[in-house]
C-alpha positions in Angstrom: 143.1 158.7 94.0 144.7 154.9 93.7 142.9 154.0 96.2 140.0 154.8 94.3 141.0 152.5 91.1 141.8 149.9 93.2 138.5 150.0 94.6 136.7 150.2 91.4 139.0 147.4 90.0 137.8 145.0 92.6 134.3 145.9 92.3 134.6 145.5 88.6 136.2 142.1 89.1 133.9 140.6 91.6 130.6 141.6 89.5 132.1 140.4 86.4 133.0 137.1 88.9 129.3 137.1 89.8 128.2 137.5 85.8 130.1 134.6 84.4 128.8 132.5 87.3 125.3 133.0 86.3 126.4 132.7 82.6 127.8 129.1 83.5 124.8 128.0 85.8 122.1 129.1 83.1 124.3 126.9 80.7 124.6 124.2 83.1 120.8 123.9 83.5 120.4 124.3 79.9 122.6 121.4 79.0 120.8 119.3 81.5 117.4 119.9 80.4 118.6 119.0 77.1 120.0 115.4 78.2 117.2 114.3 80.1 114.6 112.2 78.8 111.9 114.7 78.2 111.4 118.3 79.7 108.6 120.2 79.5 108.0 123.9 79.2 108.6 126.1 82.5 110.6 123.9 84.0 112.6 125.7 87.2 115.8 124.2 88.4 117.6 126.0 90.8 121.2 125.2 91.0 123.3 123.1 91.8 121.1 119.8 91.0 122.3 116.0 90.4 120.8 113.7 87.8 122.1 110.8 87.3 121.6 108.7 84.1 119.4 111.8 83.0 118.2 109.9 79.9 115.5 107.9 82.0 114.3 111.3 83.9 111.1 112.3 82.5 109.7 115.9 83.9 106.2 117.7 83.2 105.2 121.3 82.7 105.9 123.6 85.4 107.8 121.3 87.5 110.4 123.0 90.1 113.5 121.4 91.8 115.1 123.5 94.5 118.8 123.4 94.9 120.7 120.2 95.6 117.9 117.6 94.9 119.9 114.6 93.5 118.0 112.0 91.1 119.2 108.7 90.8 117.5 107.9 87.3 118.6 104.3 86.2 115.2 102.3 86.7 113.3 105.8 85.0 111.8 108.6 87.1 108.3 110.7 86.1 108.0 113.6 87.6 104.2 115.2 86.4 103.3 118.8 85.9 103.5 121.6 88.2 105.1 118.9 90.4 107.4 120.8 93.5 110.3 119.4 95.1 112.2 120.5 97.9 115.7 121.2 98.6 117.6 118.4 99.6 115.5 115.7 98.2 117.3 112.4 96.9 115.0 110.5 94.3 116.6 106.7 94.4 115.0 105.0 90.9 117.9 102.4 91.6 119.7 100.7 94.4 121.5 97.7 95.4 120.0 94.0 96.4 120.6 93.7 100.6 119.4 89.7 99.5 122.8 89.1 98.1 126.1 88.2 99.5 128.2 90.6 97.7 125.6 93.7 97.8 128.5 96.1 95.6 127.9 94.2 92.3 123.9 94.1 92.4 121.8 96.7 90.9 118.3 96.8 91.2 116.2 99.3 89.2 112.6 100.5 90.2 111.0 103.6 88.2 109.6 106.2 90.7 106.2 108.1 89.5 105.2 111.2 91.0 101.9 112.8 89.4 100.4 115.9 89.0 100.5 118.6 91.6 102.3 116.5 93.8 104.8 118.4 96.2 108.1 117.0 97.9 109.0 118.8 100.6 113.0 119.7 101.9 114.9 116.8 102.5 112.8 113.9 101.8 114.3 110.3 100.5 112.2 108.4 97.9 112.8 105.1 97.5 112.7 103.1 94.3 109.4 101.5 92.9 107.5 104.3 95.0 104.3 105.8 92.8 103.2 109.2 94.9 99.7 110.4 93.8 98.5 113.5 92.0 98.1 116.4 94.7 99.9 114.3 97.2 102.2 115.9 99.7 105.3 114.4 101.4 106.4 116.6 104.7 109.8 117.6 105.1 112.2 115.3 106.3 110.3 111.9 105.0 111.8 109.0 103.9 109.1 107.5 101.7 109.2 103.9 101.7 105.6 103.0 100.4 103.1 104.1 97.5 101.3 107.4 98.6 97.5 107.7 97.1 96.8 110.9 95.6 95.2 113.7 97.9 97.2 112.5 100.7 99.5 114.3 103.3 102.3 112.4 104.7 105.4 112.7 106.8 107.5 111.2 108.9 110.4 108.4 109.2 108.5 106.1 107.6 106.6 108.6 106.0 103.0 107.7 107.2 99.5 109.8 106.1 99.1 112.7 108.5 96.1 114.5 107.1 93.8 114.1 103.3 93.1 116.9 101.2 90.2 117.9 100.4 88.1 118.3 96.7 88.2 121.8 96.3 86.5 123.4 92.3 89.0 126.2 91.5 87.1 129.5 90.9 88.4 132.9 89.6 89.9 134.7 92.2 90.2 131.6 94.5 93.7 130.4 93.1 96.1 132.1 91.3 99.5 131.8 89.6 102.5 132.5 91.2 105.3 134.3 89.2 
């Protein structure tokens, strides 16, 4: 039979582990939505994330940002609505200037725009100053070193277009929500 509480002891301690864990990451993503610049409603952020400077981070409605994307926010980053971005992603609004002798005292700040139904694949790496389109998409893996027009598919190291998207109307049955 004491075998039997300690058993139930340890399950009892590691669910009640696995409950304050969940208590602290809700609280964690709720104390960083409120210290960014603005967040809209809906937003999903699955944790562990990184925002730096989180003042100058602006996200949309319905924007998601999978575990482990960083944000570098110093020169301002907009993020639109029902905007994705993948695991892994950095999103550089700052850097340092490579024209200067002494690189570690330079700071260089460039906002980063991404519109509208735009989605960022798993690890991708977006430079400062870079505007990506409304319903663009960046592959997996890019490193996105150039403005992206909206409607366009690109990937690669540097990213490069791939494919356009087409014009499609949205009728009834044809799209729905995912929840």
């Amino acid at each position: 039979m004491e075998w039997l509480k300690a058993l139930l002891l340890i399950v009892f301690r590691t669910r009640l582990f696995s409950l304050v864990q969940q208590v602290k990451t809700h609280a964690d993503i709720l104390n960083l939505k409120s210290s960014l610049g603005s967040c809209g409603q809906d937003v999903s952020i699955q944790w562990p994330v990184v925002v730096a400077e989180p003042e100058t981070v602006h996200l949309g409605q319905e924007v998601s940002l999978a575990a482990f994307v960083h944000v570098w926010g110093g020169g301002g980053v907009y993020i639109g609505n029902r905007v994705m971005i993948g695991a892994h992603t950095a999103i550089a609004s700052r850097t340092h200037d490579y024209g200067q002798d002494i690189m570690y005292y330079t700071v260089v700040r460039k906002p980063v725009t991404i519109e509208d139904d735009a989605w960022i694949g798993s690890n991708c790496v977006i430079l400062p100053g870079i505007h990506i389109g409304e319903g663009a998409v960046v592959g997996a893996g890019s490193v996105v070193t150039r403005d992206i027009d909206a409607k366009t598919v690109v990937a690669g190291v540097p990213a490069r277009v791939v494919a356009r998207r087409r014009e499609r109307a949205v009728q009834g049955s044809e799209a729905t929500r995912g929840d």
